[in-house]
C-alpha positions, -999 to 999 in steps of 0.1 A, spaced: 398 -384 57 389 -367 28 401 -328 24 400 -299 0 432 -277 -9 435 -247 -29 463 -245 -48 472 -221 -70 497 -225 -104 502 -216 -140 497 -242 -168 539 -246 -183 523 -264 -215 487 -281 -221 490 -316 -200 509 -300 -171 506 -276 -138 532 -257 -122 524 -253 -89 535 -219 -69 540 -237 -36 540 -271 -27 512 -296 -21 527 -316 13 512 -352 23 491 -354 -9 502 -389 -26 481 -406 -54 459 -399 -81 437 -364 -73 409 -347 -92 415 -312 -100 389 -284 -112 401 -260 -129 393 -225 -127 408 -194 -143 415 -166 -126 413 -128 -135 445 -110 -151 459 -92 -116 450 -54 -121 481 -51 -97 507 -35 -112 549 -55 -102 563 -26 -83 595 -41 -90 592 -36 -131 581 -1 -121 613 6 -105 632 -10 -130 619 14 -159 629 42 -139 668 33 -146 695 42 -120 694 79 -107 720 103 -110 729 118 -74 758 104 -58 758 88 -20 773 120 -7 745 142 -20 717 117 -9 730 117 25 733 154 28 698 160 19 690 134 44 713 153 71 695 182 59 660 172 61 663 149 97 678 188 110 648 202 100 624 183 123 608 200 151 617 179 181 591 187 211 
């Protein structure tokens, strides 16, 4: 039976594909079209944090202001 998959992957150099998950029960030669895909306008949230650098309050404080802000919860 004859079946399409999607696959996504990044070219590592101009003869070869690097995959970002694996192709399972595919053996054999395969034809592949390529097709490139648009820069992600989404920005890694996790480069974001990292510019932001550590902060400067201590546990103690952050907890406080935790305890501080859970007391001020109306409750009804």
């Amino acid at each position: 039976m004859r079946r399409n998959i999607v696959a996504r992957g990044k070219f590592s150099d101009p003869r070869h594909i690097e995959l970002t998950k694996p192709v399972p029960k595919i053996r054999g030669e395969v034809e592949v079209t390529i097709r490139q895909l648009p820069k992600s306008r989404t920005p890694d949230v996790f480069k974001i944090i990292a510019a932001f650098g550590p902060g400067s309050r201590s546990k103690a404080e952050i907890d406080r202001q935790i305890h501080e802000e859970r007391a001020s919860w109306d409750y009804r």
